[in-house]
C-alpha positions as CSV (number, residue, x, y, z in Angstrom):
1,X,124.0,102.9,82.1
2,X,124.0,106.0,84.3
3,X,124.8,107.1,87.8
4,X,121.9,107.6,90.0
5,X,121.3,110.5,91.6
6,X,121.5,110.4,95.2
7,X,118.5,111.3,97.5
8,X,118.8,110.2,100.8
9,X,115.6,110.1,102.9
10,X,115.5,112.5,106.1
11,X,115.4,110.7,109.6
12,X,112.1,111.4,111.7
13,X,114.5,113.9,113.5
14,X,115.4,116.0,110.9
15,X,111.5,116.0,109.8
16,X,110.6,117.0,112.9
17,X,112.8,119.8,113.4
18,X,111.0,121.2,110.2
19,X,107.9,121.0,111.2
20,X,107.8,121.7,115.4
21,X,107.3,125.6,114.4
22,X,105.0,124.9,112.0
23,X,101.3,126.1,112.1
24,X,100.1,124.5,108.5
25,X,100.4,121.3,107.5
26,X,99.4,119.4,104.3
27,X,98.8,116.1,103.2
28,X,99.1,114.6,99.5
29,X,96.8,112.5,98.4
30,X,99.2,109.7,97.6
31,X,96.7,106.8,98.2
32,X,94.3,107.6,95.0
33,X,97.5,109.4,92.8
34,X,99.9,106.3,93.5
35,X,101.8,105.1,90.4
36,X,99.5,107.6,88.0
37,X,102.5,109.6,87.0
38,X,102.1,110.0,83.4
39,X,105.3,110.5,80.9
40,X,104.9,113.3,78.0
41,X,104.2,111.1,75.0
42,X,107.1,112.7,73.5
43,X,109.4,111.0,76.3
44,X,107.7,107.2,76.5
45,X,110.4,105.7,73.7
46,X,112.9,106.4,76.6
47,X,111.0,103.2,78.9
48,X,110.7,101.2,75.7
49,X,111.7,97.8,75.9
50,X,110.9,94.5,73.9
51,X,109.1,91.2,75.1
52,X,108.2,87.8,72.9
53,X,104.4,89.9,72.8
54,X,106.4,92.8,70.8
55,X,107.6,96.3,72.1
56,X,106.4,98.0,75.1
57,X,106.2,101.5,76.3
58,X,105.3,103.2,79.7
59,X,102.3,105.6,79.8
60,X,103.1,106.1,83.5
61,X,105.8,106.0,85.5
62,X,107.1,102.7,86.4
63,X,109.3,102.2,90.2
64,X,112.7,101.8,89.3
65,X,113.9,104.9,86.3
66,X,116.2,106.7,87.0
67,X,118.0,109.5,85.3
């Protein structure tokens, strides 16, 4: 088991001081992309795990991995 890295979110304040001078904005489409993160095939042993059905690997990225 590893230490996971720590990313605290910014507060709506700190967002907004970085964009109030701002003249372009952008917007990801996170609605149609959600959850289709794929892993290199070279990396998907490292989400391998084993259920009663037999092994399993992740194609995409899963919530939850961490370094």
């Amino acid at each position: 088991s590893s230490l996971k890295d720590h990313y605290p979110l910014p507060s709506m304040e700190q967002i907004l001081q970085v964009v109030a001078c701002s003249e372009i904005f952008s917007l990801l489409d996170g609605y149609s992309r959600y959850n289709q993160m794929m892993v290199k095939e070279d990396d998907q042993f490292k989400t391998a795990f084993t259920t009663k059905w037999g092994p399993y690997a992740y194609r995409k990225m899963p919530f939850g991995l961490s370094n």
